[in-house]
BAKOL-723301 format. One record per residue: residue in one letter; x, y, z of N, C-alpha, C, O in turn. Coordinates in steps of 0.001 Angstrom, whole numbers, plus 500000, padded with zeros to 6 digits. Last residue first. Example, Ala and Ser with C-alpha at 12.3 -4.5 7.8 and 13.67 -1.06 7.14 Angstrom:
2
S512850497750507080513670498940507140512900500030507870513409501138508039 A513190494310507800512300495500507800513200496700507800514236496681508465 
This chain:
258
X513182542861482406514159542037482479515508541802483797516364540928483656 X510024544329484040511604544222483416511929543264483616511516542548484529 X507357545766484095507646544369482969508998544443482961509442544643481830 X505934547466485129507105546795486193507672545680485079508442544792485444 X505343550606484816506075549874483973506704548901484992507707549204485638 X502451552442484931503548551427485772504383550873485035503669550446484128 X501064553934482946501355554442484188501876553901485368501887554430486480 X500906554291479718501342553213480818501592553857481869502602554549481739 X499302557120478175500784556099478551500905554893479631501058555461480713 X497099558401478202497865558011476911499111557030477057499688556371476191 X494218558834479934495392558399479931495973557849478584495396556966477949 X491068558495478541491944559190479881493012558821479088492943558538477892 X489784556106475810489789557081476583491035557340477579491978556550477529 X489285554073473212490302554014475164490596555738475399491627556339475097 X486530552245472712487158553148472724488102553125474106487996552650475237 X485769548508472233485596550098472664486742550862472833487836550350473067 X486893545737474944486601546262473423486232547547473866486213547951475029 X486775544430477297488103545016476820488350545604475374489403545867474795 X484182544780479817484416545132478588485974545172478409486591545853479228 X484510544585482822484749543365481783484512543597480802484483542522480202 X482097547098483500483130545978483945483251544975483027482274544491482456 X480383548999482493480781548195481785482198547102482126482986546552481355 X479396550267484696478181549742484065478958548597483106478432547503482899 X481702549952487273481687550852486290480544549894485331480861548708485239 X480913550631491030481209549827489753480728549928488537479507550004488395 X482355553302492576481105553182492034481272552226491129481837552674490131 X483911553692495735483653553232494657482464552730494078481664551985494646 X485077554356498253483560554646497716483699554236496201483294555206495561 X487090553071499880487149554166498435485934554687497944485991555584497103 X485736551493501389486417552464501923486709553242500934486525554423501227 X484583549929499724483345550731500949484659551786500704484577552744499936 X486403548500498289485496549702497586484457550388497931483678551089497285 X487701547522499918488262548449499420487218549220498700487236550444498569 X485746545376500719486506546159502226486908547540501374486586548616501877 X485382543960498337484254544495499256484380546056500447483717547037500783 X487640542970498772487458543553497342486156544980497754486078546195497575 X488127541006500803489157542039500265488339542898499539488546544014500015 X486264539059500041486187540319501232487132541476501291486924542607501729 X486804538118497786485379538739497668485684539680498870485436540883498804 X489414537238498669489528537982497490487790538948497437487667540132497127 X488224534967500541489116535968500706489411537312500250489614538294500964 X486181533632498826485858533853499668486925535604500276486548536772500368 X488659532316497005487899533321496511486667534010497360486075534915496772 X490680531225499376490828532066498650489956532887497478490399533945497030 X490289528720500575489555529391500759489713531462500107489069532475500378 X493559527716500847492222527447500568491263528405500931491654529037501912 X497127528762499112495580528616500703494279528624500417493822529538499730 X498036529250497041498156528024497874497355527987499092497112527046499847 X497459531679496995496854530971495925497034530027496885496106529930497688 X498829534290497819497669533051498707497022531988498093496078531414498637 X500110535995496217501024535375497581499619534515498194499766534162499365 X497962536031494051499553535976493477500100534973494428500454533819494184 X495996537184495128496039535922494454496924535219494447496933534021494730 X497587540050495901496967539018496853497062537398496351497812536551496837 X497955540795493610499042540314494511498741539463495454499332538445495815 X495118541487492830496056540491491667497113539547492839497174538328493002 X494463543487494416494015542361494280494755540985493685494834539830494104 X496216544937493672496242544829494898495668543220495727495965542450496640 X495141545591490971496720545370491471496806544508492800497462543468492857 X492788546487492154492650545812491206493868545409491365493811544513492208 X493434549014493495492685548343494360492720546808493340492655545834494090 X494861550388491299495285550143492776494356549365493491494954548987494499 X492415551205489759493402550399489118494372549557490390494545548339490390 X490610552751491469490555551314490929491475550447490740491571549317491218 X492186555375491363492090554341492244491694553023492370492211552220493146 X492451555424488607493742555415488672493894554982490722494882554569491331 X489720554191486307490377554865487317491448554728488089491506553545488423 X491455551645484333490228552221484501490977553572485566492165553884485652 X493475549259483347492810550356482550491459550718483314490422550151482971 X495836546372482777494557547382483663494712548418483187495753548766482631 X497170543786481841496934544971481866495785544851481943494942544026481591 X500110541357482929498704541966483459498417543326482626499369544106482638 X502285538625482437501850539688482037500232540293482164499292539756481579 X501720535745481960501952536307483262502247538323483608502346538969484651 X501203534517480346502487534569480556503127535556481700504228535926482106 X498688534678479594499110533511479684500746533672480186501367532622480348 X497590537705480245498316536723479570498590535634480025498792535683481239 X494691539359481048495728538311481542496068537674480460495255537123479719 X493248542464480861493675541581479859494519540689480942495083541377481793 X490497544229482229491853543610482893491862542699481471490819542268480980 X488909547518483428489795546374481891490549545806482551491280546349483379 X487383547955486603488405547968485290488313547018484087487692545962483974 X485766547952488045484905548682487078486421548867485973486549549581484978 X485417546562490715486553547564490348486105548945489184486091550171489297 X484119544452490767484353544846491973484845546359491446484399547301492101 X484334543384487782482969543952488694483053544400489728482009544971490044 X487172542246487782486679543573487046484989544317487584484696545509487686 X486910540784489958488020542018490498487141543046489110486644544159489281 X485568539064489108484784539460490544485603540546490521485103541507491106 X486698538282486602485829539195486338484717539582487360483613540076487134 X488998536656487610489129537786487601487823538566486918488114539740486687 X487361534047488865488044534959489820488283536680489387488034537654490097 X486174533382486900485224534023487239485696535015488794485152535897489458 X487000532011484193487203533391484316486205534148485419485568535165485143 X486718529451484588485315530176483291485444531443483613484478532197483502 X488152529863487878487351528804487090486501529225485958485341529413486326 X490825531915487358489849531611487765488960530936486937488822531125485728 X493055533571486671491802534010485661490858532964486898489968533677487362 X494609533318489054493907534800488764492671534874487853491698535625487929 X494806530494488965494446530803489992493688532372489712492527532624490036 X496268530671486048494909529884486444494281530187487574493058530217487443 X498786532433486958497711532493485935496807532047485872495949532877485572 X500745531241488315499193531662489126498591532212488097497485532608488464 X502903530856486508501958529235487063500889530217488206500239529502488969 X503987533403486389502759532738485205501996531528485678500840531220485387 X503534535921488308504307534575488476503196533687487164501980533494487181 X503150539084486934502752538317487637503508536874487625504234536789486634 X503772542285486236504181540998485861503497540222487453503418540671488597 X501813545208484648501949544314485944502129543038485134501511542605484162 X500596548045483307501269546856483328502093546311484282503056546941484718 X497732549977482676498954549825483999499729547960483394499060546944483204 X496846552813480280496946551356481170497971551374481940498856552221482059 X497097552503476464497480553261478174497103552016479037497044550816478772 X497267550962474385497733552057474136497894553062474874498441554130474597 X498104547565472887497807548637474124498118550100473721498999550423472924 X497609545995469909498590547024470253497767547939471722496955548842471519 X495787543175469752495695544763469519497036545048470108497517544187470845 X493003540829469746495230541023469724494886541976468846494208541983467819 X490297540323469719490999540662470467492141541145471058492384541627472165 X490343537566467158489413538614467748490289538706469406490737537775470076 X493421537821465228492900537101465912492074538127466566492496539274466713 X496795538372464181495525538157463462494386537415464520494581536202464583 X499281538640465075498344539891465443496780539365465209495798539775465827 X500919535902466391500247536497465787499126537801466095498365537900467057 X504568534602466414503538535390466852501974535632466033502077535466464817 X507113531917467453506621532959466625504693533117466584503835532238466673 X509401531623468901508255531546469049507808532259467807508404533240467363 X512207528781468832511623530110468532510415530526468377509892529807467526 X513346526318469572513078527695470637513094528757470423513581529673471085 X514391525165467538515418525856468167514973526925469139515579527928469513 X511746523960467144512460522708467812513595523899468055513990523651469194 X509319526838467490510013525627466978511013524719467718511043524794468946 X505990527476468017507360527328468725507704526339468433507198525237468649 X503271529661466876504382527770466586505378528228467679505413529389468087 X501741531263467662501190530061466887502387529189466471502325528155465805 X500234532905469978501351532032469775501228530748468764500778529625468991 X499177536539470112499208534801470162500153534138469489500823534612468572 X498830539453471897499245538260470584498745537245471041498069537025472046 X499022542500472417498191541433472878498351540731471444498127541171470316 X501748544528473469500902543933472402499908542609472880500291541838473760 X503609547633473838502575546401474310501706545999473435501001546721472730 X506063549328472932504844548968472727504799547443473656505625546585473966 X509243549763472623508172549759474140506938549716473652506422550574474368 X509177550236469551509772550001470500509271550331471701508775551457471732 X506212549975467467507386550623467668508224549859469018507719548809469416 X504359549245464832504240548878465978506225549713466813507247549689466126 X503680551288462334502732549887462870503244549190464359502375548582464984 X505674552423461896504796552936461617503466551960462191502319552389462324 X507982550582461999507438551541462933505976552121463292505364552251464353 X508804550025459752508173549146460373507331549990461451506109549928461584 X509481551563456951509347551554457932508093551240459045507005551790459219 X509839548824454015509191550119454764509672550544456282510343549667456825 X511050547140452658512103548193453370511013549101453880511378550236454185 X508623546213450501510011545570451210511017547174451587511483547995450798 X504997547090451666506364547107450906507853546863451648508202547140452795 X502752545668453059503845546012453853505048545961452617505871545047452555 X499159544945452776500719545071452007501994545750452555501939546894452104 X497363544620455726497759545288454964499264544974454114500320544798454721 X496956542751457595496306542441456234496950542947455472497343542317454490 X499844542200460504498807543194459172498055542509458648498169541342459022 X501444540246461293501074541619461858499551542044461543498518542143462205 X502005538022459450501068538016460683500676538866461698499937538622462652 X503562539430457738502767538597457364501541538500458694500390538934458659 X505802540513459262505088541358458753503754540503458380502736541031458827 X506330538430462920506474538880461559505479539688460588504301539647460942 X507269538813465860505928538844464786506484539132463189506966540138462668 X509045536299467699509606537331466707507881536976466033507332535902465786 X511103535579470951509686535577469985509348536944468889509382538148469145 X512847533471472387512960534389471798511436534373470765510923533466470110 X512633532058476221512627532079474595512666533903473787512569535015474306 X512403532808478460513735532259477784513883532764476653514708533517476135 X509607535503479144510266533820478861511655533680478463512107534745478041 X508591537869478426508379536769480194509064535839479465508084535140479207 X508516537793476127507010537706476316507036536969477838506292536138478360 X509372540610473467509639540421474918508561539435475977507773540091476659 X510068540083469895509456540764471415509583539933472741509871538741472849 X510651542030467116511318540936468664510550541458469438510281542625469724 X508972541832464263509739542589465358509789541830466702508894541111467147 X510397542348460675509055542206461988509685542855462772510470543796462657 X512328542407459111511077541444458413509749541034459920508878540192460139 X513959543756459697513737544231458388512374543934458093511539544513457398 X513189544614463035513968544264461941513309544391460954512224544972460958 X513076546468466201512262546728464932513440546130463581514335546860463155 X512557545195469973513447545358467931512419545223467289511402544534467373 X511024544327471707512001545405471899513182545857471074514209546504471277 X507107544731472613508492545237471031509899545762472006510051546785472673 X505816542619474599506808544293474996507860544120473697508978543604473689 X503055540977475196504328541080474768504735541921474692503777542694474675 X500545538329476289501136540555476180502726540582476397503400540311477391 X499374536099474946499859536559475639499732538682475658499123539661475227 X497441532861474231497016534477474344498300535198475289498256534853476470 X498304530822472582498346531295474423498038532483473990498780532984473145 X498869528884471057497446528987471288497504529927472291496537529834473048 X502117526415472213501163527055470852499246527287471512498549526457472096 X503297528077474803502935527160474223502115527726473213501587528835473131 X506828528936476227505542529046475746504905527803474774505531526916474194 X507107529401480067507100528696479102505943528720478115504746528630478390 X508126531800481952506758531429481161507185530449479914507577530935478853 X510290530910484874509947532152483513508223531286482903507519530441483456 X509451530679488106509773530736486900509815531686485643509461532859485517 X507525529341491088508504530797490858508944530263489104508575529096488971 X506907527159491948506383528471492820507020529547491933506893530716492297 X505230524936490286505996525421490480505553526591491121504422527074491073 X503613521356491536502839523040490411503819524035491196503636524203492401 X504596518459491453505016519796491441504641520811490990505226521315490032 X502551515505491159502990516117490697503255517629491116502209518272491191 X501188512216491077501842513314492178502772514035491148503577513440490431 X498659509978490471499570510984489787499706511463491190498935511329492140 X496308508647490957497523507877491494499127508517491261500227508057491568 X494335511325491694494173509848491506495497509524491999495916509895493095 X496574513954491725495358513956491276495033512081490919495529511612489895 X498024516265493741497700514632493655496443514622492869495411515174493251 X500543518149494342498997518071493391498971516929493606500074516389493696 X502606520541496017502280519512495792500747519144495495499827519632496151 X504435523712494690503388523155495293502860521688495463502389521587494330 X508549523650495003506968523860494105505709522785495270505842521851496061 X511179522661494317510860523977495019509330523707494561509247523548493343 X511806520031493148512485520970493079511198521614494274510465520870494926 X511792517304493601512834517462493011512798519008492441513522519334491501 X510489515316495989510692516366494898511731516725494682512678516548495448 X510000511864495514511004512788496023510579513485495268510222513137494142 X508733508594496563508711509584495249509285511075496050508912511272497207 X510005505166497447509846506674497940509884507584496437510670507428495502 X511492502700496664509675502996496866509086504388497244507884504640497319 X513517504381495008513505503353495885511880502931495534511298502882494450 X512468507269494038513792507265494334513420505756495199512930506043496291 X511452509200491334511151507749491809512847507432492435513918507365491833 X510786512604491178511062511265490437511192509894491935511003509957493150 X508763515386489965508997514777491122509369512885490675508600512110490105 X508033517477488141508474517510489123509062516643490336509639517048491345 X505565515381486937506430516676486865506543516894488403505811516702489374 X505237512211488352505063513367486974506050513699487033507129513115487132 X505092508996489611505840510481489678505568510954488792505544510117487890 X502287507773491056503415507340490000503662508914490465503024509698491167 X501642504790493714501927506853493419503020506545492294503983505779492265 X502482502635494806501092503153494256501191504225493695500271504360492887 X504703501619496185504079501914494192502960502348493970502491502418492835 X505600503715498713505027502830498180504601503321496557504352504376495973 X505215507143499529505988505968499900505175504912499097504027505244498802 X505906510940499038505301509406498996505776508813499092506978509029498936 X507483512812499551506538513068499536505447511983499752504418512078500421 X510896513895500887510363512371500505508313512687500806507842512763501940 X512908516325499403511810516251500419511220514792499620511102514559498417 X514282517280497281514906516434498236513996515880499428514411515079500265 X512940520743497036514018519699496232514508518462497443515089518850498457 X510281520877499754511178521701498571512260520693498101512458519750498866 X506626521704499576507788520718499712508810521664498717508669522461497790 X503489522940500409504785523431499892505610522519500186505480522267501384 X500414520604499883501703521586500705502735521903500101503057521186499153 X498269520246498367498819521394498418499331521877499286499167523022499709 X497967516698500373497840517556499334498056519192499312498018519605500471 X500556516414502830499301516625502194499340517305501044500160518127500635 X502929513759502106503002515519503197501766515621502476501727514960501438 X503071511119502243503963511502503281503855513213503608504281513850504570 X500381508847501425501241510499501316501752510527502361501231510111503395 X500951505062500596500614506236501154501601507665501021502792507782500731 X500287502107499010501160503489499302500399504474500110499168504499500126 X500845498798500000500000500000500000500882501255500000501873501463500701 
């Protein structure tokens, strides 16, 4: 018979003996040492049936084909442009998958997307040398054009969007902001400039308590607490990210660094 040696969603770190006996196969994260399954690195513990597996605490964004991300231009080449997406990898849009529009050879690229831009893409191949490559073409992938940008830990990406998206569209109804989440852990917000702070605030929370139960309970009282005390009025169109972009012309956080 096997049995768990530390409960489901506890923190274990590299070298820690989690299970005993064959019953428990090892995934991610975690290999087969004797009859004992060991982690093997830093990260949350999952049991799902006879699986045990590591949901990481900390990383870059690994990418995958289909991900909706938000990416940061940080080269303008002949034939697109490099961008920045949280990850190892290197990820390049090309003119073809920018535009509809005819893009004569040597134009200036610029004119369509520039250096420090934000972009809402997608990911349509990553090759065998770990190159991503991008797309503009799709309902929703736009060029940002104000707003607050916030990096987040990408493995709490599921925890923030929440089950059918329903963690983060309690923060956009609580708040009355735009919130875009990337898959990569990249955040943009867009509404009042106290909102937006109470919305952030929120995010971090998710961010440092995901691993504790009872966390959308938590997040509802949090949310509740800030917008007595701000008086806040929730905006008729919470969770709209279409429409006009009004106030503000620039990013009013920049934490996206390398």
């Amino acid at each position: 018979m096997g049995e768990l040696l530390v409960a489901d969603k506890s923190i274990v770190v590299p070298g820690e003996e989690v299970a005993a006996g064959m019953d428990f196969l090892p995934t991610e994260g975690v290999y087969r040492d004797g009859d004992k399954l060991v982690a093997s690195r830093l990260g949350l513990l999952a049991v799902d049936g006879r699986l045990v597996k590591l949901i990481p605490l900390s990383g870059k964004y690994l990418p995958k084909r289909g991900d909706v991300i938000i990416g940061k231009v940080t080269d303008v080449t002949i034939s697109g442009w490099r961008t920045d997406i949280n990850s190892a990898y290197t990820a390049m849009l090309s003119m073809k998958d920018a535009t509809s529009e005819f893009i004569a050879r040597g134009a200036d690229l610029t004119r369509y997307f520039t250096f420090g831009d934000y972009l809402v893409t997608k990911i349509v191949n990553v090759t065998s040398q770990n190159l991503v490559d991008l797309t503009m073409k799709g309902p929703g992938l736009r060029k940002l054009s104000e707003g607050r940008i916030i990096a987040v830990a990408p493995n709490k990406v599921p925890r923030i969007i929440g089950k059918q998206g329903s963690m983060v569209s309690m923060i956009k109804d609580a708040t009355g902001c735009r919130i875009i989440v990337g898959q990569n852990g990249i955040v943009w917000l867009q509404g009042d400039p106290d909102q937006e702070l109470v919305a952030v605030s929120a995010l971090r929370k998710i961010e440092n308590e995901s691993h504790i139960s009872g966390l959308t309970d938590r997040i509802k009282v949090f949310l509740d607490g800030e917008v007595k005390r701000l008086h806040l009025a929730p905006s008729m169109n919470a969770g709209n990210d279409g429409g006009s972009e009004g106030g503000r012309s620039e990013f009013s956080e920049r934490e996206f660094q390398q």
